[in-house]
MIROTI-990611 format. One line per 8 residues: number of its first residue (from 1); their letters; for each residue x, y, z of C-alpha. Coordinates in Angstrom, 1 decimal. Each point is the difference from the previous one (the first is absolute). Example, Ala and Ser with C-alpha at 12.3 -4.5 7.8 and 13.67 -1.06 7.14 Angstrom:
2
1 = as = 12.3,-4.5,7.8; 1.4,3.4,-0.7;
END
This chain:
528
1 = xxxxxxxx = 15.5,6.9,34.3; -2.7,2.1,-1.7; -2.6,-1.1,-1.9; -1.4,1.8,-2.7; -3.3,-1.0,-1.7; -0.1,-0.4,-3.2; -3.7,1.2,-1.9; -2.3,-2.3,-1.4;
9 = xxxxxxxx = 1.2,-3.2,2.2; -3.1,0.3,2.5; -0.8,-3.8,0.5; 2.5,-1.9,-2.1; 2.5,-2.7,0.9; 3.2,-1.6,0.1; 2.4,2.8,-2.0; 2.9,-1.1,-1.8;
17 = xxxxxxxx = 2.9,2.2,-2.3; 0.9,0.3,-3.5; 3.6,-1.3,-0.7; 1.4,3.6,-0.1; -1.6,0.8,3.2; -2.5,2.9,-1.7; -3.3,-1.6,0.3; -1.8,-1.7,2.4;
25 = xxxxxxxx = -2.9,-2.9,-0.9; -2.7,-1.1,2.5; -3.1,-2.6,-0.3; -3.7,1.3,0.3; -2.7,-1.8,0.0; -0.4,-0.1,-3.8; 3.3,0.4,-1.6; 3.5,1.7,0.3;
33 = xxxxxxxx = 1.1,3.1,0.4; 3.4,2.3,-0.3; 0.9,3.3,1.1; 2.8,1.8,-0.3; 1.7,0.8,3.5; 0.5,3.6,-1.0; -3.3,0.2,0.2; -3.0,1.0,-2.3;
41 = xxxxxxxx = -3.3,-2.5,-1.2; 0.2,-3.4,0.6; -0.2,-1.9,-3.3; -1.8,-3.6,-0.7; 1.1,-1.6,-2.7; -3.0,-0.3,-2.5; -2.2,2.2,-0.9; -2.3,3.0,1.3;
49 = xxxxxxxx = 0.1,3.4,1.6; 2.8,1.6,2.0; 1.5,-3.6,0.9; 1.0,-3.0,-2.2; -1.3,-3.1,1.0; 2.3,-3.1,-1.3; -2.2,-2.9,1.0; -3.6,0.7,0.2;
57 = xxxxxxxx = -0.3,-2.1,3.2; 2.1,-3.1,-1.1; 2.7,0.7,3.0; -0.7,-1.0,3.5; 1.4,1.1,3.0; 2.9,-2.8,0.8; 3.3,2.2,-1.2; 1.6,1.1,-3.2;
65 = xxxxxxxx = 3.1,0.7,-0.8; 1.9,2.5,-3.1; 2.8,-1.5,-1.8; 2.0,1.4,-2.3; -1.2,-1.0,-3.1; -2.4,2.6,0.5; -3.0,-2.7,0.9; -1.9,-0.4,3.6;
73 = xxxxxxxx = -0.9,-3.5,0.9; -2.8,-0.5,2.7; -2.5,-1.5,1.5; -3.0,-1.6,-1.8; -3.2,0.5,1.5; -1.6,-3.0,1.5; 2.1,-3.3,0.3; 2.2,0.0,-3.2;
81 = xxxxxxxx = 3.4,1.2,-1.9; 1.9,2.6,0.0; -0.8,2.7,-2.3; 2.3,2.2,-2.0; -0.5,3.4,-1.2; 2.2,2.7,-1.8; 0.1,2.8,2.0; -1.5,2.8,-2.3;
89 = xxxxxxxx = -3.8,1.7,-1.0; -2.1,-2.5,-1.8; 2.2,-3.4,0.4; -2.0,-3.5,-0.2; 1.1,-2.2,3.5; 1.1,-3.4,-1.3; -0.2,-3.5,2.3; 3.6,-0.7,0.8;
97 = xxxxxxxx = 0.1,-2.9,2.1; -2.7,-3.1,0.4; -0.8,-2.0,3.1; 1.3,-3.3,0.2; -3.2,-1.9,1.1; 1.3,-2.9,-0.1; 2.6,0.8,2.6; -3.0,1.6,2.4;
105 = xxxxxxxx = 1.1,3.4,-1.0; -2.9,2.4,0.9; 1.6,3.6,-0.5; 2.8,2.1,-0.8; 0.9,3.4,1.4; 2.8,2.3,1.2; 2.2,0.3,-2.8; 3.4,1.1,-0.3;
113 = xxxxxxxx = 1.5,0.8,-3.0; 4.0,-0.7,-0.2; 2.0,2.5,-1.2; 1.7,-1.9,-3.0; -3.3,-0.4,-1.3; 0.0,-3.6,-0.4; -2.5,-1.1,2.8; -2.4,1.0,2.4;
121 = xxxxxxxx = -0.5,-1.4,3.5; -3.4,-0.6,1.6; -1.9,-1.9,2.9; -1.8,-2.8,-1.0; -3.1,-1.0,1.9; -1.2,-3.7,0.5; -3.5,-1.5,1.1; 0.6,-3.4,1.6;
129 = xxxxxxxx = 3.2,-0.5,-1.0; 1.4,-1.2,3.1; -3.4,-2.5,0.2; -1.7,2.4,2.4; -3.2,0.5,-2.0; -0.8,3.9,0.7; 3.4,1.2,0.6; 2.7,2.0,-2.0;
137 = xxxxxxxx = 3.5,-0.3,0.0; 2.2,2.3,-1.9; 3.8,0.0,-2.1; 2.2,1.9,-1.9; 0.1,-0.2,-4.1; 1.5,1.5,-2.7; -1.1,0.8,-3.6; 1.7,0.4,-3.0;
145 = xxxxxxxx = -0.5,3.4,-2.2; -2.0,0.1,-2.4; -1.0,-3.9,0.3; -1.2,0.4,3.5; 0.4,-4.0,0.4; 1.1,0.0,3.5; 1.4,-3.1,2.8; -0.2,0.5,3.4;
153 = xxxxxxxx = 3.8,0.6,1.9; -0.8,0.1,3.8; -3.0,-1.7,2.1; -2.1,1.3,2.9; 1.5,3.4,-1.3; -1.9,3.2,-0.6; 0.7,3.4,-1.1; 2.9,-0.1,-1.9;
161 = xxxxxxxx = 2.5,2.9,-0.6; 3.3,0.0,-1.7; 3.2,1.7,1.1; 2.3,1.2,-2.1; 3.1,-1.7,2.4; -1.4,-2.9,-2.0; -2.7,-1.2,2.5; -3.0,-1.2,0.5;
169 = xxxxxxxx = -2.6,1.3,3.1; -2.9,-1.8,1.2; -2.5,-0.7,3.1; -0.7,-3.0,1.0; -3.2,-1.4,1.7; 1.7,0.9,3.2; 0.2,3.5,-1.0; 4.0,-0.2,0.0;
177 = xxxxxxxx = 1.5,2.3,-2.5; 2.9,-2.3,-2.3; 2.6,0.4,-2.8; 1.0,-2.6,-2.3; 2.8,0.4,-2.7; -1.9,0.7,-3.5; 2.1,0.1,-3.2; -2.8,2.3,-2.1;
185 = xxxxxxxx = 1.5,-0.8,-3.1; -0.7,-3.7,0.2; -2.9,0.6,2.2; 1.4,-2.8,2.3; 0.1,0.2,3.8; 3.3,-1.4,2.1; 1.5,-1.4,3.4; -1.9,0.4,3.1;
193 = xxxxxxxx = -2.9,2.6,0.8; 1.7,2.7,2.8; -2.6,0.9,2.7; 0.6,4.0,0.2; -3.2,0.9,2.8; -3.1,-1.1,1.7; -3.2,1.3,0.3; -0.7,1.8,-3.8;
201 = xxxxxxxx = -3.2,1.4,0.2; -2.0,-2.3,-2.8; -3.9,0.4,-1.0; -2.6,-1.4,-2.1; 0.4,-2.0,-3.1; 4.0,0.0,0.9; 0.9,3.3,-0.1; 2.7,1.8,1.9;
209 = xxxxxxxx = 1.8,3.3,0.9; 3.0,-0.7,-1.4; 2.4,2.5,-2.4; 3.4,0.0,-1.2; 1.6,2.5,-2.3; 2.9,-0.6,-2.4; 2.8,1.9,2.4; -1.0,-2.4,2.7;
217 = xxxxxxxx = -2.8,2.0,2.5; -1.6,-3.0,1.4; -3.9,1.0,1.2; -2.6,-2.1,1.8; -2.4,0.1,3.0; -0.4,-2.0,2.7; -3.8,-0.1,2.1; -1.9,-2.7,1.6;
225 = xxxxxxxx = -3.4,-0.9,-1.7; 0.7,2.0,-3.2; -3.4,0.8,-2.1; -2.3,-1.8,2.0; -3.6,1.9,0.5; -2.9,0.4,1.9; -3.6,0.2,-0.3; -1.8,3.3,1.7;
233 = xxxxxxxx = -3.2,1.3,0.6; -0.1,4.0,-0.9; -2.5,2.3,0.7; -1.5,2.6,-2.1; 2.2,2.6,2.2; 3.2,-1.9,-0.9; 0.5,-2.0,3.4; 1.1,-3.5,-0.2;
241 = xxxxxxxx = 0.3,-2.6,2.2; 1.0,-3.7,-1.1; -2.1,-2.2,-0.8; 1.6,-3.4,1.6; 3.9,0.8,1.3; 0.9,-3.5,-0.2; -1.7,-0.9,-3.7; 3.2,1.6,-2.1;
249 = xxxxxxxx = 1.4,-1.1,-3.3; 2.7,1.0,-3.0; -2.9,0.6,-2.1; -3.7,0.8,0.3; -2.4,1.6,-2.7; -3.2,0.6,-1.3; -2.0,-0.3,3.3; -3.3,-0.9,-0.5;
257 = xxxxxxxx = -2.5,-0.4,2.8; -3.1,-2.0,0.1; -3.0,1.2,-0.8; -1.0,-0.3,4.2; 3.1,1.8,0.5; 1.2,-3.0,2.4; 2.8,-1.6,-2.2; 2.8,1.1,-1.9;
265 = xxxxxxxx = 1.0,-1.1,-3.2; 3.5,0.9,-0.8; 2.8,-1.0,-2.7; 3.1,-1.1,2.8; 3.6,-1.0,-0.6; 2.0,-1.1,3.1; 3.8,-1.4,0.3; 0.9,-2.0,-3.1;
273 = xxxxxxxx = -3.9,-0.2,-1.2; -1.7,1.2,-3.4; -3.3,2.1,0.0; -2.8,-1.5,1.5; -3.4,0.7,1.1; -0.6,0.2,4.1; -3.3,0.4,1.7; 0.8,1.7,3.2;
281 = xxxxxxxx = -3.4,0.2,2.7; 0.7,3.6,1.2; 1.1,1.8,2.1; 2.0,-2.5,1.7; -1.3,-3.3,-1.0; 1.3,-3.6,-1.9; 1.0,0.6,-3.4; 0.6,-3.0,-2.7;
289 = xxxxxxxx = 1.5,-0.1,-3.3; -2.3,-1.1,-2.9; 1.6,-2.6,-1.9; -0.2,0.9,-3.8; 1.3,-1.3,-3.3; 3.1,1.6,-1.4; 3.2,1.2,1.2; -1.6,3.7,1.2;
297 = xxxxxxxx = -3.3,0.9,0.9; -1.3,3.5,0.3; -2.3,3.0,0.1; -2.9,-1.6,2.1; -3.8,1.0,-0.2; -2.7,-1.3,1.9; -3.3,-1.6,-1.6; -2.8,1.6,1.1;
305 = xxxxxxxx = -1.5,-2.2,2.3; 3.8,-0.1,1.9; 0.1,-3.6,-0.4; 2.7,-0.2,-2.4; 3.2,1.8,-1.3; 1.1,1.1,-3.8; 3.7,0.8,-0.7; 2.2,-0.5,-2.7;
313 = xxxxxxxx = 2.1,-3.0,-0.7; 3.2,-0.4,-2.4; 0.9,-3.7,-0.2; 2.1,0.2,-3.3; 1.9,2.5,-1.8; -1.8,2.3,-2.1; -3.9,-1.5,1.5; -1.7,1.4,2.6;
321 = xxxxxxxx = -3.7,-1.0,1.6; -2.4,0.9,2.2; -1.2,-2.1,3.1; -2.1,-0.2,2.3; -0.1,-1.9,3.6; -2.1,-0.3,3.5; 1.1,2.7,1.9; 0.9,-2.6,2.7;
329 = xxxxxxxx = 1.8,-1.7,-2.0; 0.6,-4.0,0.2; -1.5,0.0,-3.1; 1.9,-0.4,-4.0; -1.2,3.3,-1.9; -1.9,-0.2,-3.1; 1.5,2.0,-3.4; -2.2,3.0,-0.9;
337 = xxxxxxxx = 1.2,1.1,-3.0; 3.4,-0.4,-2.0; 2.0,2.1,-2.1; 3.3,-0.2,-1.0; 2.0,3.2,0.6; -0.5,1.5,3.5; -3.5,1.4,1.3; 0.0,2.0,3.3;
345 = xxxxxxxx = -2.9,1.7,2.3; -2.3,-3.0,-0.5; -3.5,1.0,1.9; -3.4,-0.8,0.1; -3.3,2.6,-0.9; -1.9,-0.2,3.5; -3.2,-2.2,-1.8; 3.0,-2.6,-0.5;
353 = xxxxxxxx = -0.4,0.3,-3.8; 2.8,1.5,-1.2; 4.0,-1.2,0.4; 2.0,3.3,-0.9; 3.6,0.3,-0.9; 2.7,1.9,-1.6; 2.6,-1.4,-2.2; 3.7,0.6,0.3;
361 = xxxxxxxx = 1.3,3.7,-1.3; 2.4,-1.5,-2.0; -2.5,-1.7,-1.8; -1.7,0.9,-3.2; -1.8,2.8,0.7; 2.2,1.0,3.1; -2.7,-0.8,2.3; -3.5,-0.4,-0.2;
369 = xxxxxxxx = -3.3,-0.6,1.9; -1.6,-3.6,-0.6; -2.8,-1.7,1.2; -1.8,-3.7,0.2; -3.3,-1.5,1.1; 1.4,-3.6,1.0; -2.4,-2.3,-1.5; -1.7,2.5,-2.8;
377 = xxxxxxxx = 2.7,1.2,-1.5; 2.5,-1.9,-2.2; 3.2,2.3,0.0; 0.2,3.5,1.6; -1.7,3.8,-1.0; 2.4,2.9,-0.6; -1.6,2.3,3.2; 2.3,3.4,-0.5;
385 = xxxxxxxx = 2.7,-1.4,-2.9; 1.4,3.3,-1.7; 3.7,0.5,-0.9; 0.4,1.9,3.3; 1.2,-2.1,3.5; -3.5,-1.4,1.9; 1.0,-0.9,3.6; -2.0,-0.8,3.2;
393 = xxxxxxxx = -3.6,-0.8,-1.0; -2.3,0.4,3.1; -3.5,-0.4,0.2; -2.3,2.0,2.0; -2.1,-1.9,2.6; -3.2,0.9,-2.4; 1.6,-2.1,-2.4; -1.0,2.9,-2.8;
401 = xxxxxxxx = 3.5,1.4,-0.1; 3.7,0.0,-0.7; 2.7,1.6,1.4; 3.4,-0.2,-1.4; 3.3,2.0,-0.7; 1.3,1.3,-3.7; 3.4,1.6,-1.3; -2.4,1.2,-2.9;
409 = xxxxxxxx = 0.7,3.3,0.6; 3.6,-0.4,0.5; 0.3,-0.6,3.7; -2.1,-2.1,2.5; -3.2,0.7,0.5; -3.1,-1.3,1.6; -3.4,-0.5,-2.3; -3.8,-1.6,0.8;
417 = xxxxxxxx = -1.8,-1.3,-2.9; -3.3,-2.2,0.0; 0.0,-3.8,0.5; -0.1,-2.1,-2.0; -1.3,2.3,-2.6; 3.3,2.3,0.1; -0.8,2.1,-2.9; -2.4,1.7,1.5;
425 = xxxxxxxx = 1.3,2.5,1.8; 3.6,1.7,1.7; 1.1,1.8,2.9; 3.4,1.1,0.7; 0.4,-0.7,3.9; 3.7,1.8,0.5; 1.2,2.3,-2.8; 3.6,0.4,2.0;
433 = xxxxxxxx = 1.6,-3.6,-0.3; -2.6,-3.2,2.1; 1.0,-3.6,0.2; -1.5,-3.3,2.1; -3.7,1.1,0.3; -2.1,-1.4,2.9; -3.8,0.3,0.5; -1.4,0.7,3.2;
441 = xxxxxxxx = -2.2,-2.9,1.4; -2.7,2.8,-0.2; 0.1,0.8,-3.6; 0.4,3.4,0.7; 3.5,0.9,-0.2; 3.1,-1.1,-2.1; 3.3,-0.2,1.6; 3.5,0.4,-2.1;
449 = xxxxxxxx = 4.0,1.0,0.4; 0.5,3.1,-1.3; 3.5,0.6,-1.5; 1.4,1.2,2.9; -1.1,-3.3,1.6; -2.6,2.2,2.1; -3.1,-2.5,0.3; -2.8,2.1,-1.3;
457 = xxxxxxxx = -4.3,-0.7,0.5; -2.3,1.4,-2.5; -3.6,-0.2,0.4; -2.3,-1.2,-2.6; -3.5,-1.0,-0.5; 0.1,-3.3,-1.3; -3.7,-1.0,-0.5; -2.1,-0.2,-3.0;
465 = xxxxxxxx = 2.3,3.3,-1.4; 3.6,0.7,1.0; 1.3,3.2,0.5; 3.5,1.2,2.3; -0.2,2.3,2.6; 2.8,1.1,2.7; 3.5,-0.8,0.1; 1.5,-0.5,3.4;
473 = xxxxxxxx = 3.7,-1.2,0.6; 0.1,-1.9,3.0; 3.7,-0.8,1.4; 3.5,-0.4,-1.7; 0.5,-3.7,-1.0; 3.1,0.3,-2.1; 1.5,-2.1,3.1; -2.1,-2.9,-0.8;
481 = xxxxxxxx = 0.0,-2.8,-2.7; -1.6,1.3,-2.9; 0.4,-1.6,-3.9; -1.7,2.3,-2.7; -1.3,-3.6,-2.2; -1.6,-1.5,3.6; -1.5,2.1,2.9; 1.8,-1.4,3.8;
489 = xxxxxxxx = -2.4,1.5,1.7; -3.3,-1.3,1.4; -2.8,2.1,1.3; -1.8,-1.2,3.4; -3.9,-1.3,0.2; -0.6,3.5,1.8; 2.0,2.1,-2.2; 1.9,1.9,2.9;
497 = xxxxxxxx = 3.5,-2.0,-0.5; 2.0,-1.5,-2.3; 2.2,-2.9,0.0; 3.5,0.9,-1.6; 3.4,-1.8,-0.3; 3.0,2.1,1.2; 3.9,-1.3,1.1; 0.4,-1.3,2.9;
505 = xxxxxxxx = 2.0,2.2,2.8; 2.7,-2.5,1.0; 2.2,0.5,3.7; 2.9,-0.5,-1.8; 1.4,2.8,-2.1; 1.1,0.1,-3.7; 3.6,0.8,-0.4; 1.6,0.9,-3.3;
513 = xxxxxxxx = 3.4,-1.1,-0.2; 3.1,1.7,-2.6; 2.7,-1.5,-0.2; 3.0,1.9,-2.3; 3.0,-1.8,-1.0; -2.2,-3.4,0.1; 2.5,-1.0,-2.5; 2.8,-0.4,2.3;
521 = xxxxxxxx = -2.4,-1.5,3.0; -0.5,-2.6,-2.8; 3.5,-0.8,-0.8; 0.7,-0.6,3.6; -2.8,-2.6,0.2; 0.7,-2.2,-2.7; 3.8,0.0,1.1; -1.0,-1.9,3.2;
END
């Protein structure tokens, strides 16, 4: 049972092998990666530096899987299709599967490449389909190779893994771990699903711990309340303490907090729920949901004033907008701006001018800085647009200027430039990696993650000139929520604390359960 880590993984997800077992893949936010498990670099597949990159940000986070015709199939960021990519420096991801909208089909994900070749099976993800407006329901579907038309085998299924007895695994809503005979030649399921075990542990966007190898090792976990968090207040010493005990959820990100520091603006998934925005009266006060347009809603900022709430809405495939809506809700939002293809980090310049944005990194121009005067201007103005990756625009309380993080010098880093006039001037913030920038409500310092996950203040003066002056880390954060496109972080009014995410310490403990010879278990259970 020992673990060795391999270098170059700090911060990545959901690994997965080559066919012959030599390589292992994993998901970053941005792309895919492979390393060889004898060690050595980490390589992305595309280009640049000591790693390959093979998807310039088109990948998500929601699985992948290595077949052996020598392409990885994945998750597509956002809502969409599976992806497929060849596995080698410089290769062009391709769309391999498309939602059937008509059908209420709202994302694919988890992919599992058979080992013929012929198929891949994935989750897919509905939005209403079982007429609960707001809800998603998942099942199992196959696609053909190279076509990638797929149907859909198994219903209120999720996470589905193929054994080479000639089986089918799944979880079901009830977290109850099932086989079902699967012929993988005709990609056609058979007879009567066998309940194997009860409580799998199953997470967001339905996931699960689940494994099985060709020879029959059988792996999964088992835990009560699997990936829910917490919100916490942390001090600048480190010490946290939660926020509300009883306010939990599977998801939460990009806290925002009211300009009085009162209220809590937060993107919140619980049970079977998509993203949504919640306004939570702190510490231990009523929270409600906003009600917003579209199938997810995200990524909250507050007007300046507090009365009202922007976030991000994406009601159709491919279109995203933003919108905003009385704080107290009760109310239908109002569109602020529309663009199809995905914007994130929508915020407003505190004179209530400016509406600032970023547009998706797999975009054109892999991520840029945009901005709009509603009701002067007519379409948006390029900000900080280079060929370089733009993330997490923030705004000093001045209003004269803009933080935000850059890989332009090959690795995460944090920059200030003048606003809106951003031509004006430069200052490298961290020279040692820097993501999800924060201003102090004072002006006077700049918070970041450092890339060791440290959270690091830097003083600046921030008046009529700029200029940086100390560095201070302040506490290890690695062991909170942290995205390098989207800080998860909000500073308090007094700029002593911060409010954090971080997972929720259940009573119950995780188990991981092996099971060798699973084979031969499973012969016995489809005999009775």
């Amino acid at each position: 049972m020992h673990a060795t880590a391999m270098p170059g993984t700090e911060g990545v997800t959901n690994p997965f092998f080559s066919p012959d077992g030599k390589h292992v893949g994993f998901l970053e936010e941005g792309g895919v990666r492979i390393a060889s498990i004898d060690g050595g670099p980490s390589i992305r597949l595309t280009h640049g530096g000591p790693s390959i990159i093979v998807t310039d940000t088109v990948t998500g986070l929601a699985g992948a899987s290595w077949g052996a015709d020598g392409m990885i199939y994945a998750d597509n960021d956002g809502s969409n299709g599976l992806v497929r990519v060849e596995a080698k420096a410089g290769a062009v991801p391709n769309r391999f599967t498309t939602l059937d909208t008509a059908n209420n089909e709202f994302d694919h994900t988890w992919p599992d490449v058979l080992p013929n070749g012929k198929g891949v099976l994935f989750t897919v993800t509905y939005s209403g389909k079982k007429g609960v407006k707001g809800r998603f329901s998942y099942a199992i579907a196959v696609a053909e190779i190279p076509s990638g038309k797929h149907r859909v085998i198994v219903q209120d299924a999720t996470y589905a893994r193929y054994a080479s007895s000639g089986h089918l695994l799944y979880v079901t809503d009830d977290k109850r771990l099932m086989a079902l005979s699967f012929d993988q030649n005709s990609m056609t399921v058979t007879g009567e699903p066998i309940a194997l075990t009860e409580g799998i542990r199953a997470g967001l966007g339905g996931s699960a711990d689940l494994a099985i190898s060709a020879t029959g090792t059988l792996v999964y976990s088992t835990g009560a309340e699997a990936g829910r968090r917490e919100l916490v207040w942390v001090t600048r010493q480190g010490k946290a303490h939660p926020v509300d005990p009883e306010w939990s959820g599977e998801f939460f990100g990009s806290p925002a907090l009211s300009p009085d520091g009162k209220r809590l603006a937060v993107t919140r998934s619980t049970g079977a729920e998509p993203f949504k925005i919640w306004i939570k009266r702190l510490d231990r006060g009523p929270s409600i949901r906003l009600a917003g347009d579209g199938n997810e809603n995200f990524q909250a900022a507050w007007s300046p004033d507090g009365r009202s709430v922007t976030f991000t809405s994406n009601p159709t495939k491919g279109s995203s907008y933003v919108e905003i809506e009385p704080a107290e809700g009760g109310a239908s939002g109002a569109v602020q701006f529309r663009r199809t293809g995905n914007l994130f980090n929508a915020g407003w310049s505190p004179d209530g001018k400016w509406l600032i944005f970023m547009t998706d990194v797999g975009s054109s121009g892999a991520g840029d800085i945009l901005a709009i005067r509603p009701g002067a201007d007519t379409a948006p103005i390029p900000i900080v647009a280079t060929a370089f990756t733009e993330t997490s625009p923030a705004i000093s309380p001045n209003g004269r200027w803009l933080a935000y993080s850059s890989n332009e010098s090959g690795k995460n880093d944090i920059y200030v430039v003048p606003f809106p006039n951003t031509h004006g001037g430069k200052w490298a913030i961290s020279t040692d990696g820097g993501t999800e920038p924060v201003w102090s409500h004072r002006g006077t310092e700049l918070f970041y993650r450092d890339a060791s996950g440290n959270l690091v203040a830097v003083g600046v003066n921030a008046d009529v000139t700029f200029s940086v002056g100390r560095s201070t880390t302040l506490f290890p954060a690695a062991g909170y929520e942290s995205n390098r496109f989207t800080p998860q972080y909000a500073v308090a009014a007094d700029d002593k604390r911060f409010l954090m995410i971080r997972p929720l310490e259940t009573k119950s403990p995780d188990n991981i359960i092996v099971v060798e010879n699973w084979f031969e278990e499973l012969k016995a259970k489809s005999r009775k």
